[in-house]
C-alpha positions as CSV (number, residue, x, y, z in Angstrom):
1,X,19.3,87.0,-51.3
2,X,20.2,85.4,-54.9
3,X,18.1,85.2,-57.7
4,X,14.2,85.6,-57.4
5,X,12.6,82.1,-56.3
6,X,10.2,80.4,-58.5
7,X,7.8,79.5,-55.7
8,X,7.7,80.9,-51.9
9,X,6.1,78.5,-49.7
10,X,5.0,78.1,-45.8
11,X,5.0,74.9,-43.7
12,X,6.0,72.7,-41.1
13,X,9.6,71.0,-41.3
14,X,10.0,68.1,-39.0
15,X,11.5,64.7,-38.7
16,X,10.4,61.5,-39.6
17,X,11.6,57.9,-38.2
18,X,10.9,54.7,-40.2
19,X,11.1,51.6,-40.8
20,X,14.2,51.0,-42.9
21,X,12.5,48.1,-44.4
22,X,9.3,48.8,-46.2
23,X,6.3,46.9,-45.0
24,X,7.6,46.7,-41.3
25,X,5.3,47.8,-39.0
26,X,6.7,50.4,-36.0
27,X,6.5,48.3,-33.8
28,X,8.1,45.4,-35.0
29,X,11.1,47.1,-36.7
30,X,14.6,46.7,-35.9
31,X,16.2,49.5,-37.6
32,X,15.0,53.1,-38.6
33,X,15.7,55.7,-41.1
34,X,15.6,59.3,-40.3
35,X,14.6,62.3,-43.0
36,X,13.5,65.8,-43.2
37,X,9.9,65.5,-43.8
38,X,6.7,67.0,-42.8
39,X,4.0,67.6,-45.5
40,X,5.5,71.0,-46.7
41,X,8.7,69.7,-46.8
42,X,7.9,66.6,-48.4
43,X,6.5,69.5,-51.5
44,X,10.0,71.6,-51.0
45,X,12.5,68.6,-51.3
46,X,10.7,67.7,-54.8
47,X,10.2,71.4,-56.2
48,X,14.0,71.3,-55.8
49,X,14.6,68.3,-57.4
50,X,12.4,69.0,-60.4
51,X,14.8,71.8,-60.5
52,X,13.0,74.8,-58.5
53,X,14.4,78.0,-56.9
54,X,12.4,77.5,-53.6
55,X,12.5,79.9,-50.5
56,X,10.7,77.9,-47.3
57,X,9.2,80.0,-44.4
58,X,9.1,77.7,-41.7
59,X,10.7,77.1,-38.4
60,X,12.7,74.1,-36.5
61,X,13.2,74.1,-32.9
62,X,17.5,74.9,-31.9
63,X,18.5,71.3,-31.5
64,X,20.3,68.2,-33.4
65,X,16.9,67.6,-35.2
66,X,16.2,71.2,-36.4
67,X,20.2,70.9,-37.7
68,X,19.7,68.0,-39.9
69,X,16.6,69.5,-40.6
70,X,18.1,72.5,-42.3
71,X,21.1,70.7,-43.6
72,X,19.1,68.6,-45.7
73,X,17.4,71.8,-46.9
74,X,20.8,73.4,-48.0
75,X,22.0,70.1,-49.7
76,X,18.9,70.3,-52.2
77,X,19.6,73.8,-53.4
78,X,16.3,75.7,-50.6
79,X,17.0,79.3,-49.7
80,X,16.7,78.9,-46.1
81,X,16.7,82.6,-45.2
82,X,13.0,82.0,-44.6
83,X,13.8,79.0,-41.8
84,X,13.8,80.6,-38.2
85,X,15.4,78.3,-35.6
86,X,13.3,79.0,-32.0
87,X,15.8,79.0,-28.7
88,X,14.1,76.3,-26.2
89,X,12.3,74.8,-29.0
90,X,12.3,71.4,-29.8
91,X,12.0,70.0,-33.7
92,X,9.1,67.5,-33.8
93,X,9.1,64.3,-34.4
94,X,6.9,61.6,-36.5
95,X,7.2,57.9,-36.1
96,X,5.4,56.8,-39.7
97,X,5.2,53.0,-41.7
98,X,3.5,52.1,-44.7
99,X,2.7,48.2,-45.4
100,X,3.1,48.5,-49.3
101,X,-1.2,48.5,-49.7
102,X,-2.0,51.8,-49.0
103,X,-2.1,51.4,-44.8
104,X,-0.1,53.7,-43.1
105,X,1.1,54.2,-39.7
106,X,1.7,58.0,-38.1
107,X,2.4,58.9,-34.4
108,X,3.2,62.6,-34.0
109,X,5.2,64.3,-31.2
110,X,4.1,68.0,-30.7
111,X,4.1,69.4,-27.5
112,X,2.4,72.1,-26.9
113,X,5.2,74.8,-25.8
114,X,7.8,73.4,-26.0
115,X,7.7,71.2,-29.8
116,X,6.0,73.5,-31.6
117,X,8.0,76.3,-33.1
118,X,6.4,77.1,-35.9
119,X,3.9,79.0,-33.5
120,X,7.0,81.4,-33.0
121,X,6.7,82.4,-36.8
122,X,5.6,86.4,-37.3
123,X,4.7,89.0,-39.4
124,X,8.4,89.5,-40.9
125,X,8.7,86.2,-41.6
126,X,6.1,86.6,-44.6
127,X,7.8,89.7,-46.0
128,X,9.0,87.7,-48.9
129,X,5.5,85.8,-49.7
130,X,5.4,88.1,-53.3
131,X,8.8,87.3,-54.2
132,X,8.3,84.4,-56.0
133,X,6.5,83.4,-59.1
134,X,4.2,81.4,-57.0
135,X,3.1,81.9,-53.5
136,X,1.8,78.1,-52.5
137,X,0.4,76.8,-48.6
138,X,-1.3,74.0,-47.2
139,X,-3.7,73.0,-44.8
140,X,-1.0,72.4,-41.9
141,X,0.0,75.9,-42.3
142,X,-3.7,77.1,-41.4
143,X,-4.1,74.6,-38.6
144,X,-2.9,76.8,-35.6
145,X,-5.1,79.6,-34.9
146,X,-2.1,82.3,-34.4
147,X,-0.6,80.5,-37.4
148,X,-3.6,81.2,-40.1
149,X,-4.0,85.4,-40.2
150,X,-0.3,85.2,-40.8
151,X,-0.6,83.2,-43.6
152,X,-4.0,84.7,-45.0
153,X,-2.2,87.8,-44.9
154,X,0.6,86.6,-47.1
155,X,-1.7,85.2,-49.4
156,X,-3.3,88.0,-49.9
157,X,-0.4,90.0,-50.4
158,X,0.8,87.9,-53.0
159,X,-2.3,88.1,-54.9
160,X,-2.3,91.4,-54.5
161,X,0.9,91.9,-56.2
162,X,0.1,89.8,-59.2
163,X,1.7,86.7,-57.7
164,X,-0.8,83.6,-57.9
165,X,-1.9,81.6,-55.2
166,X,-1.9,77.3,-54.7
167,X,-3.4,76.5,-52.0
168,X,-3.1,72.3,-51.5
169,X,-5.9,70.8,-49.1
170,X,-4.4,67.8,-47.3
171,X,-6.8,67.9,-44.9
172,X,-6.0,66.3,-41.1
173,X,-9.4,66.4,-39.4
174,X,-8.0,64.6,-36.8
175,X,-5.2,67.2,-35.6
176,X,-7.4,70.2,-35.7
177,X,-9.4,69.9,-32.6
178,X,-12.5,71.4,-33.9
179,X,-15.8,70.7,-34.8
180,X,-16.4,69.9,-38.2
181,X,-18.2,73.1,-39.1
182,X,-15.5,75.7,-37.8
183,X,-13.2,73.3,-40.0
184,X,-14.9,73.8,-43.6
185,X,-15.3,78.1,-42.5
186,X,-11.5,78.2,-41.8
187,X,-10.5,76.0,-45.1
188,X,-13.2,78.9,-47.3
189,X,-11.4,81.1,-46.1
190,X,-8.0,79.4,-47.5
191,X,-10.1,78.8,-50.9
192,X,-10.9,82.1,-51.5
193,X,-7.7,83.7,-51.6
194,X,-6.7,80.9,-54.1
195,X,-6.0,80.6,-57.2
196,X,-4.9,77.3,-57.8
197,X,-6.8,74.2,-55.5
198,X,-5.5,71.2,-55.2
199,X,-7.7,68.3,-53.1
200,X,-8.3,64.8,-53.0
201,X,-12.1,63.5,-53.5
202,X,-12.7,63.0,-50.0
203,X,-11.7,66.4,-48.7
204,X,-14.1,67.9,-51.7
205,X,-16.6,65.3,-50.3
206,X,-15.8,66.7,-46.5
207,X,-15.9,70.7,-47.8
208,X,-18.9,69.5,-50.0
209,X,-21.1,66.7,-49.2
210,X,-20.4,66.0,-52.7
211,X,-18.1,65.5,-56.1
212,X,-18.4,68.3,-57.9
213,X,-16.2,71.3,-57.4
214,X,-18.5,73.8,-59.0
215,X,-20.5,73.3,-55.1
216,X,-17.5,75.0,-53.5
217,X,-18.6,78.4,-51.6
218,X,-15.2,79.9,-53.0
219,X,-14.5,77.9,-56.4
220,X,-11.2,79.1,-57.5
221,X,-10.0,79.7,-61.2
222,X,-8.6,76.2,-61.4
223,X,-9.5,73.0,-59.1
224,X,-7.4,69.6,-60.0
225,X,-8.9,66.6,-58.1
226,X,-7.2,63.7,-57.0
227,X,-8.7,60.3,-56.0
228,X,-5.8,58.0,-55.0
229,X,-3.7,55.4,-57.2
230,X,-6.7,54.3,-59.3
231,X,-9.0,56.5,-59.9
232,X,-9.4,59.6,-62.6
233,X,-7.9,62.9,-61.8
234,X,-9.8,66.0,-62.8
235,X,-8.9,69.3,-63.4
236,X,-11.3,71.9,-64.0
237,X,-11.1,75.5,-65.2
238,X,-13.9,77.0,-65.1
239,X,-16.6,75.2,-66.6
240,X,-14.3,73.2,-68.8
241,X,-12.8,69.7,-67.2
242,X,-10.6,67.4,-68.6
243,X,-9.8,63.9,-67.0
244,X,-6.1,61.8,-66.4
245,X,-5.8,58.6,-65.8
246,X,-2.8,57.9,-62.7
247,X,-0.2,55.6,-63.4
248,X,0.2,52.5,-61.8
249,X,3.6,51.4,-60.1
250,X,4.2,49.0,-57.3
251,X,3.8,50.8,-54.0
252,X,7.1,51.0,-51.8
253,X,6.9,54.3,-50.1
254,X,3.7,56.2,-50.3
255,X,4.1,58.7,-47.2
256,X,4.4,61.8,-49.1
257,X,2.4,60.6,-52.5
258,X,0.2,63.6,-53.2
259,X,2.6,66.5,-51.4
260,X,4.8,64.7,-54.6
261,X,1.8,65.3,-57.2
262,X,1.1,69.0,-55.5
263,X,5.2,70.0,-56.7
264,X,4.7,68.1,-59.7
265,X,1.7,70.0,-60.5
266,X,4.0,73.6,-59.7
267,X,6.8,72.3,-61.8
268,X,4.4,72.1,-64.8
269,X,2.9,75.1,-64.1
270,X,5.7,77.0,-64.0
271,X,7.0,76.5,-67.1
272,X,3.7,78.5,-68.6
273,X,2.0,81.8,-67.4
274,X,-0.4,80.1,-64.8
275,X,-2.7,83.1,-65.4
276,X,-2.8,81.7,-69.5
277,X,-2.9,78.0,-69.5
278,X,-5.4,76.7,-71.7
279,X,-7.4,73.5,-70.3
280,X,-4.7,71.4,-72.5
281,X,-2.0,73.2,-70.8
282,X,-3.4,72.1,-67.3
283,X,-4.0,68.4,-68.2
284,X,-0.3,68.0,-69.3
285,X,0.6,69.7,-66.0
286,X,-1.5,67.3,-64.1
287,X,0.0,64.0,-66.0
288,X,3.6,65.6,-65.1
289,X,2.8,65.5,-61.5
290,X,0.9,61.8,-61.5
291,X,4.3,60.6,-63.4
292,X,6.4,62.4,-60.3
293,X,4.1,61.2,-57.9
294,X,4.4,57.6,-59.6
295,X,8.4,57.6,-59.2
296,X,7.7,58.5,-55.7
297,X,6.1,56.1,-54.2
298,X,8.1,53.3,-56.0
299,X,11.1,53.9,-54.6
300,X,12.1,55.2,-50.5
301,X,11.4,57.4,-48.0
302,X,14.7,59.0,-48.9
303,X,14.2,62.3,-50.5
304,X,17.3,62.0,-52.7
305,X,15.3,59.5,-54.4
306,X,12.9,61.7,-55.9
307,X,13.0,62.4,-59.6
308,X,14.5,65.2,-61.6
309,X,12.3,66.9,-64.0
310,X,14.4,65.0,-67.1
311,X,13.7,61.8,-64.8
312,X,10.0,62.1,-64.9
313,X,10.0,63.1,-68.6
314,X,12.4,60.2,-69.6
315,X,9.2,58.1,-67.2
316,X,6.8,59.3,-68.9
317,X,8.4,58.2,-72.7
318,X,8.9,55.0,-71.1
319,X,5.1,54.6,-70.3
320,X,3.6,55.8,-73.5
């Protein structure tokens, strides 16, 4: 391996079909467009654009998909030691569409054996979880139960090591297939061996039954809140909180929007000690990631169109 990554992340890569015009609906489309996506992904694509060292533990099943899959990882500069490709696996597949408003279409193939490599993953996999400056999961990583103690593990590792933790939400009740209750245990667990959280209002709301993050059972050191394309975001460390406005861009492509903000967010936050950064610090962090997240969703579900971290500054000149 080369140099040390800047962040070491775990997640699902998959592929994603849509509509090559924005606003068509799947079932009334005549031509697709196929990407590397999947929520983790989505994060890794843009760390590398903003001009990240990224190593990616996931895994792809051995076919065309899980090729292109990878392909696309090594064209934006992803150490894909980390990617394990499973023999009589397939890659799955997501059918998505967005209508421009904020409605969005998904239909998700995974089946169960035989789409679903990432259940292959194991203990050596997550050897190099302290090797970055940054060790950073999501919810999707957590979802499968023979998944999550690999991934706690890592986490705790890292931490362990000196290596913080970001541990982004983006909460799926509905692919779970639990009751509510065993949901919020299993995401305390993933709070508490964070150090950075990153959620949206509703899934503070859902771990909650309210807005403030100082209600969390596990409240880590710093909490930034998002609440969609017009509302305030909030970032709080400790009992301090500072609030920034989102910027407001027509919508093309919003599939992706807030797994944009979350590398955003890391970009920023690597360019400081995260362990050091006064409450100024963070709120600058935060508007760097609302001024990625903005670029995003104004342009395609192509992820060579995200920004570079001189794009987004040069954005955010241009906005004031």
């Amino acid at each position: 391996m080369s140099q040390r990554p800047d962040v070491v992340t775990v997640g699902s890569l998959i592929v994603e079909i849509t509509p090559s015009q924005p606003g068509e609906r799947l079932d009334t489309a005549r031509v697709y467009t196929l990407v590397a996506g999947g929520g983790a992904a989505n994060t890794v694509f843009a760390l590398a654009r903003l001009g990240l060292r990224v190593r990616f533990i996931t895994a792809v099943g051995d076919d065309e998909f899980g090729t292109k899959a990878i392909e696309t990882l090594r064209a934006f500069g992803v150490e894909t030691d980390g990617v394990r490709r499973v023999a009589s696996q397939l890659t799955p597949v997501s059918f998505c569409a967005v209508d421009g408003k904020g409605g969005k279409q998904f239909r998700f193939y995974r089946f169960p054996g035989f789409a679903t490599p990432m259940q292959m993953l194991c203990a050596d996999d997550f050897c190099v979880a302290t090797d970055g400056r940054l060790f950073d999961f999501c919810e999707g990583s957590i979802r499968e139960a023979l998944l999550r103690p690999l991934v706690f593990a890592a986490a705790r590792t890292a931490r362990a090591a000196g290596v913080p933790t970001l541990y982004a939400v983006n909460l799926r009740r509905s692919a779970w297939n639990l009751p509510d209750d065993e949901i919020r245990a299993i995401e305390c667990e993933a709070l508490a061996l964070a150090d950075i959280l990153v959620l949206n209002e509703e899934e503070l709301t859902f771990l909650t039954g309210g807005a403030d993050p100082r209600m969390l059972a596990c409240c880590p050191r710093v909490v930034v809140v998002t609440r969609g394309g017009d509302g305030e975001i909030t970032v709080h460390l400790g009992d301090q909180q500072a609030a920034v406005s989102p910027y407001r861009v027509p919508v093309v492509y919003d599939i992706g929007a807030g797994d944009t903000f979350h590398a955003g967010l890391v970009a920023a936050v690597l360019r400081h000690d995260p362990t050091a950064m006064s409450l100024a610090d963070w709120r600058e962090a935060v508007r760097f990631a609302a001024a990625t997240a903005a670029i995003r969703v104004s342009t395609s579900a192509d992820p060579q169109d995200l920004p570079t971290g001189e794009q987004v500054l040069a954005w955010m000149e241009t906005q004031g």
